[in-house]
C-alpha positions as CSV (number, residue, x, y, z in Angstrom):
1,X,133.0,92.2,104.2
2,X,130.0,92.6,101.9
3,X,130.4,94.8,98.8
4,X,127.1,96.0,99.3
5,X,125.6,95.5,102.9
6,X,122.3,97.2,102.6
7,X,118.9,95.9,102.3
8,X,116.3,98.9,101.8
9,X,112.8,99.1,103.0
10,X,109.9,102.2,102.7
11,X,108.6,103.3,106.1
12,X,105.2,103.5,104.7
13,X,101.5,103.4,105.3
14,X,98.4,102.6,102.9
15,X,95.2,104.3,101.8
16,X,92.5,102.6,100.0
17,X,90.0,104.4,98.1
18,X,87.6,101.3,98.0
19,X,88.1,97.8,98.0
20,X,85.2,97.3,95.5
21,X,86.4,96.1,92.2
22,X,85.3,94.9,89.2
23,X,87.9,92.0,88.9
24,X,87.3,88.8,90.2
25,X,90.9,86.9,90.3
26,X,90.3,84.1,92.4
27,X,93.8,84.1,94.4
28,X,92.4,87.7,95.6
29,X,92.0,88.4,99.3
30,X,91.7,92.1,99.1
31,X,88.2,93.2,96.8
32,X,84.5,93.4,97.9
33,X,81.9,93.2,95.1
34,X,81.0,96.6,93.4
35,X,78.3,98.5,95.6
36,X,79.6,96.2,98.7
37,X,81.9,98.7,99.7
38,X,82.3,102.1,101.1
39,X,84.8,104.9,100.0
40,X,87.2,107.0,101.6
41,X,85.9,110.2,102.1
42,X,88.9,113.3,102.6
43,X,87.6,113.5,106.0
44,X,88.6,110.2,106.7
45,X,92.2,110.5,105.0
46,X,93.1,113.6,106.6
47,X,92.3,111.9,110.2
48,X,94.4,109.1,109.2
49,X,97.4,111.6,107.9
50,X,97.2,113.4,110.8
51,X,98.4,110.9,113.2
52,X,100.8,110.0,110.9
53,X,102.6,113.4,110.9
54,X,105.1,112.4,114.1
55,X,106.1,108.8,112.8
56,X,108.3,108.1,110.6
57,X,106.2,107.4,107.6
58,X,107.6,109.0,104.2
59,X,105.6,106.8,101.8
60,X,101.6,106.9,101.8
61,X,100.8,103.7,99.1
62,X,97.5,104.6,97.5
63,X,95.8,101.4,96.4
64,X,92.2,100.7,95.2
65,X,90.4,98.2,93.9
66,X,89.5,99.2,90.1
67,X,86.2,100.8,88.5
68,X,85.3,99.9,84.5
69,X,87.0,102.6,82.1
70,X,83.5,103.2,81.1
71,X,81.7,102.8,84.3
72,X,79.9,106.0,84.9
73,X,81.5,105.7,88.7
74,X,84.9,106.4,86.6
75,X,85.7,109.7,87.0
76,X,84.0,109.9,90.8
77,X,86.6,107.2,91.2
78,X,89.3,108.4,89.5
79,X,89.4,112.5,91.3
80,X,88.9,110.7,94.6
81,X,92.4,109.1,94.2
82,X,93.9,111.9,93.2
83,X,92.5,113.9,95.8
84,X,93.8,111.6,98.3
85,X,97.5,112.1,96.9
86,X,97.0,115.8,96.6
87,X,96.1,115.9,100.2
88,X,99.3,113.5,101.2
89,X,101.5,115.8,99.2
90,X,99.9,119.0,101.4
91,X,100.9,117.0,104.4
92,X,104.1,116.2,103.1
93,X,103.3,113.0,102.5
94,X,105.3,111.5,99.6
95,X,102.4,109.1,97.3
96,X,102.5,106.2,95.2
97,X,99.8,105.1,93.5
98,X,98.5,101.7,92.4
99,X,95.2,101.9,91.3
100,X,95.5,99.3,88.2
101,X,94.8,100.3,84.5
102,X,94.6,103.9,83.4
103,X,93.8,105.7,80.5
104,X,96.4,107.8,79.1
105,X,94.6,110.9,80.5
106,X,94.3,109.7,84.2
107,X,97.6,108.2,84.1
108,X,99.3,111.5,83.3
109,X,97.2,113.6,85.9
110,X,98.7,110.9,88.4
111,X,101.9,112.0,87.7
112,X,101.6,115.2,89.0
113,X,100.5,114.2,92.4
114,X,102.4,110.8,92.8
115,X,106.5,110.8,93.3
116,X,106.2,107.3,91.9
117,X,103.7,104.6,90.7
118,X,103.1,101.0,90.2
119,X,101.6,98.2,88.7
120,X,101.8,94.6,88.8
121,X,102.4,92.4,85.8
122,X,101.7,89.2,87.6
123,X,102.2,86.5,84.6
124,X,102.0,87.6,80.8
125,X,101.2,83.9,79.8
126,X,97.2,84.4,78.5
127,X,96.3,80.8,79.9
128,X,96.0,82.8,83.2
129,X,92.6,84.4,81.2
130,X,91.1,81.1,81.8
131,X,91.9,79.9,84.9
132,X,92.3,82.6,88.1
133,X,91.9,85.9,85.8
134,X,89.1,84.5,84.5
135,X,86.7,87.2,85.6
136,X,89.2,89.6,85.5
137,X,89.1,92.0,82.5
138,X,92.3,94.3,83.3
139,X,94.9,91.4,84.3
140,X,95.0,90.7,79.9
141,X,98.7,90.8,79.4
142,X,98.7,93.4,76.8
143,X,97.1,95.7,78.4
144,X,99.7,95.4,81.2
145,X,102.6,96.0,79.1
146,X,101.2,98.9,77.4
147,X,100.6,100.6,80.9
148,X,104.1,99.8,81.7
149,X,105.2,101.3,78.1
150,X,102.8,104.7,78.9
151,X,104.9,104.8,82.0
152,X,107.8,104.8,80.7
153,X,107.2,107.2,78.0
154,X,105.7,110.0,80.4
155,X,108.6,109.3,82.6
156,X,107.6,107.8,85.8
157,X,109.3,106.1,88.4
158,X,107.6,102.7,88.5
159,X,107.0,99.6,90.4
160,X,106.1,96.2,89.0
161,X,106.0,92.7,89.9
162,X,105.4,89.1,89.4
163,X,102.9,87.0,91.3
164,X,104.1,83.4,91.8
165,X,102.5,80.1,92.0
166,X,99.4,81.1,90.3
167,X,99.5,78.6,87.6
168,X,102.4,80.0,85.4
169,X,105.4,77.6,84.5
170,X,109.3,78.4,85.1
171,X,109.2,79.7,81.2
172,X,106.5,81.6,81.6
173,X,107.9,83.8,84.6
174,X,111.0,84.2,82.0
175,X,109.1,85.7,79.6
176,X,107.5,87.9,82.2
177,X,111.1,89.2,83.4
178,X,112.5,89.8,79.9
179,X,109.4,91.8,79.2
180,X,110.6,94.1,82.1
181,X,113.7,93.7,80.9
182,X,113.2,95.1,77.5
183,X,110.9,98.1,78.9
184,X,113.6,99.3,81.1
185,X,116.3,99.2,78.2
186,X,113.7,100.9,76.4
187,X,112.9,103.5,79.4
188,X,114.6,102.9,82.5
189,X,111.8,103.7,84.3
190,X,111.2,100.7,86.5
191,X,113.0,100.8,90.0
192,X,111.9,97.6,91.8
193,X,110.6,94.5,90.6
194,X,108.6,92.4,93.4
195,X,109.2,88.3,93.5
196,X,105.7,87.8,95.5
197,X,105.1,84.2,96.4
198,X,101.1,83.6,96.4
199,X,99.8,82.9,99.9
200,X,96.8,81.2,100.4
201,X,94.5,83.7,102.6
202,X,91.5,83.2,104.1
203,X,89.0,85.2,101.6
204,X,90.4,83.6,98.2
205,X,88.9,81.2,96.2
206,X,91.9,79.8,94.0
207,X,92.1,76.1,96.0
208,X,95.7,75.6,95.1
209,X,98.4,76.0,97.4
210,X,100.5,78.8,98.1
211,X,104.2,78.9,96.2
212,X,106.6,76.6,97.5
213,X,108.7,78.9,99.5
214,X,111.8,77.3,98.9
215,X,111.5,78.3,95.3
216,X,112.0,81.8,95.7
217,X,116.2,81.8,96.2
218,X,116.3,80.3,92.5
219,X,113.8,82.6,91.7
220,X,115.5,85.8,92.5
221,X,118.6,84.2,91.4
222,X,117.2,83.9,88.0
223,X,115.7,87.5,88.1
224,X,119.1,89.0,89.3
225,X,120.3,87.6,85.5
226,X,117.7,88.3,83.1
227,X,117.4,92.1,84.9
228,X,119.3,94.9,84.4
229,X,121.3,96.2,87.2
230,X,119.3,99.3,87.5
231,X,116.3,97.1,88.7
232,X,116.3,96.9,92.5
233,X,114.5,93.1,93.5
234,X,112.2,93.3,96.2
235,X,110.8,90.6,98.1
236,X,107.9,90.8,101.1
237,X,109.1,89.9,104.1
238,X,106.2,89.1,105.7
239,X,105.6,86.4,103.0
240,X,108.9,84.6,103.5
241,X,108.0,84.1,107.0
242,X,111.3,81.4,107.9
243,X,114.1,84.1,108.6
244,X,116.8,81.7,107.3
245,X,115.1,81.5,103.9
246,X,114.8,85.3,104.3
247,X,118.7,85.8,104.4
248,X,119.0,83.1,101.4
249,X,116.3,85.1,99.5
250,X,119.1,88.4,100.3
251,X,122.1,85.9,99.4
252,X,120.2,85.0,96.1
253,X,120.3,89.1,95.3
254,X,116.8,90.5,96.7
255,X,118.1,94.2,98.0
256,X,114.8,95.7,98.9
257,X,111.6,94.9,101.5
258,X,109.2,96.9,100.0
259,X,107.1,99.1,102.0
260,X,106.7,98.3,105.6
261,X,103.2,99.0,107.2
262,X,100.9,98.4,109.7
263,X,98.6,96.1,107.6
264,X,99.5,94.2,104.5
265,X,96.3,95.0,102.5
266,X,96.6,92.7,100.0
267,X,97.3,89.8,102.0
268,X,95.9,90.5,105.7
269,X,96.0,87.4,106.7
270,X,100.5,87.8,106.8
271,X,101.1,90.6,109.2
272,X,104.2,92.7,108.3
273,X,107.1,92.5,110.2
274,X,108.5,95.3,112.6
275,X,111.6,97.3,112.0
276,X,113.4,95.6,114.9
277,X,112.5,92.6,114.3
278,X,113.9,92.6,110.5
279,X,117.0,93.9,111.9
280,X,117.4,91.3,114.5
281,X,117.4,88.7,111.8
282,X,119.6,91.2,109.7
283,X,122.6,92.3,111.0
284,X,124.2,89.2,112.9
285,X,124.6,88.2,109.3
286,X,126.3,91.4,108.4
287,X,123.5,93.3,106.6
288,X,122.4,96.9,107.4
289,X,118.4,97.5,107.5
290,X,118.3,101.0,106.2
291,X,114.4,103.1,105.6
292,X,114.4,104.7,101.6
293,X,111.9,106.7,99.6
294,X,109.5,105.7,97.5
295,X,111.3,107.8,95.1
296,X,114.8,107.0,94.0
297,X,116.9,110.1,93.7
298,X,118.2,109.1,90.1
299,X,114.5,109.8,89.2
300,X,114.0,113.3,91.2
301,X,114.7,115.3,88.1
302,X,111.4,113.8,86.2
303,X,109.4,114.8,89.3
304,X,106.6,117.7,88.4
305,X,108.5,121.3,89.4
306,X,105.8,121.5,92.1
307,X,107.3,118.4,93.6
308,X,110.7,118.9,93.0
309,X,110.6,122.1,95.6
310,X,109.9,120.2,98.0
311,X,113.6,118.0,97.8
312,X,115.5,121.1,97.8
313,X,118.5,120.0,99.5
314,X,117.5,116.8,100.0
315,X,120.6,114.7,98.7
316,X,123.0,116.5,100.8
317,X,121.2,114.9,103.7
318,X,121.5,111.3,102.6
319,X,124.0,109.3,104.0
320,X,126.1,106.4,102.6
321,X,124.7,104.5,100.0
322,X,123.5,108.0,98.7
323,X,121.2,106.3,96.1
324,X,118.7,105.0,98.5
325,X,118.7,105.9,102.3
326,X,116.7,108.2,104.2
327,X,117.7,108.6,108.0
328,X,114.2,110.6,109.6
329,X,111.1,112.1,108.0
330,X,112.4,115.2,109.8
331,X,115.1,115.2,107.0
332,X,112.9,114.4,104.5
333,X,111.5,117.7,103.3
């Protein structure tokens, strides 16, 4: 029997502010050019909440493509996502938010409204700035880390991630993960790190090919060592699209499928998986697909008061593992 049998998903869905963005990484199948794109107006997001109230969504992911720090469209920008969370939070929506770099300002507003946040590191190696972040401002390494370090230091529950295949070397992902290995000792913010295998898609312009799928056990095996415990690995299922390399991905130490939605928005050309289907793949091998929060309840007590009311009692409904699972939305708050 399996000492821990449970692999963790988010029942979520995503809202997106705009695609337009200012980067230009060439492995990206998600941005339109600035002032190719429209915005989402509240209308709009309320709609869409609406019809989510009687499914069992807990998590609404908030991600947008990214607008200059000093682009007058900034602060537009900026109130429109936070508007968007504030409105998810009325609906008893739980947010996370990853919107890419923030000033220290907008990061700490963010707070307030999110339950947890993210940001993906990709590769810290800086021969990336020359190749696919070329024409891609925020992906400089540093100013990756220091939005981790803000994170940890105003105490929010974060997500972040390596991209792989995108020209980075075995080393360099090692660096990458003892980074996030030395911000958590530091913090102990970070909940999940995500192994995500670059695909090719069908709007990108990076010609290379996507990462060699049968990489990614070794990969996570290596991540499982350089990481503390208290970092949860998360892979995308809809990425590792052979179910037997799925179950070695779980073998290798991967504990958690991220959120599970109707679109993948970052790569639409990979449709997520269903619920049933994961768990027919699942538990003839003796694992138990069980729905989370985007919260971990280790982190509740750094949630804004205003938040916190609304998990009053929300651990005694948990069942076993009490760390992660969430049974219904109707328990939820």
């Amino acid at each position: 029997m399996r000492e821990n049998p449970y692999i963790t998903y988010s029942p979520a869905y995503t809202l997106i502010p705009t695609y337009e963005c200012f980067n230009r990484c060439s492995y990206c199948n998600f941005r339109k050019d600035m002032g190719n794109g429209s915005r989402l107006t509240l209308v709009k997001a309320r709609k869409i909440l609406t019809r989510l109230l009687h499914k069992e969504v807990s998590e609404i992911l908030v991600l947008s493509g990214e607008v200059p720090l000093n682009s007058p469209l900034r602060q537009e920008w900026f109130l429109r996502i936070k508007e968007i969370c504030e409105l998810a939070l009325s609906l008893d929506f739980l947010p996370h938010s990853n919107v890419g770099i923030l000033s220290w300002d907008e990061m700490k507003q963010l707070k307030e409204v999110n339950v947890s946040m993210g940001l993906m590191l990709e590769q810290l190696t800086p021969k990336l700035l020359s190749t696919v972040h070329k024409h891609a401002p925020s992906k400089q390494p540093e100013l990756r880390l220091q939005q981790l370090e803000w994170a940890g230091e105003l105490k929010i529950p974060f997500t972040t991630g390596l991209l792989l295949g995108i020209g980075e070397t075995a080393a360099d992902r090692q660096v990458t993960l003892e980074a996030i290995a030395l911000l958590q000792e530091r913090w102990g913010h970070i909940q999940e790190v995500i192994l995500q295998p670059h695909s090719q898609g069908s709007q990108q312009s990076y010609q290379a090919s996507s990462f060699n799928l049968f990489q990614l056990p070794e990969v996570i095996a290596i991540a499982k060592k350089i990481l503390p415990a208290s970092i949860t690995i998360q892979i995308p299922p809809n990425l590792v699209t052979q179910p037997k390399l799925l179950l070695e991905c779980l073998e290798a130490g991967a504990r958690d499928l991220g959120g599970i939605s109707p679109k993948d928005e970052v790569n639409p050309d990979y449709p997520h998986p269903t619920e049933e289907s994961l768990r027919k793949i699942l538990e003839p091998e003796g694992w138990n697909l069980l729905p989370r929060l985007p919260v971990y309840p280790q982190y509740f007590s750094w949630l804004p008061d205003s938040i916190q009311k609304k998990f009053t009692g929300i651990l005694d409904k948990y069942s076993d593992p009490p760390s992660l699972i969430i049974k219904k939305k109707s328990n939820l708050l």
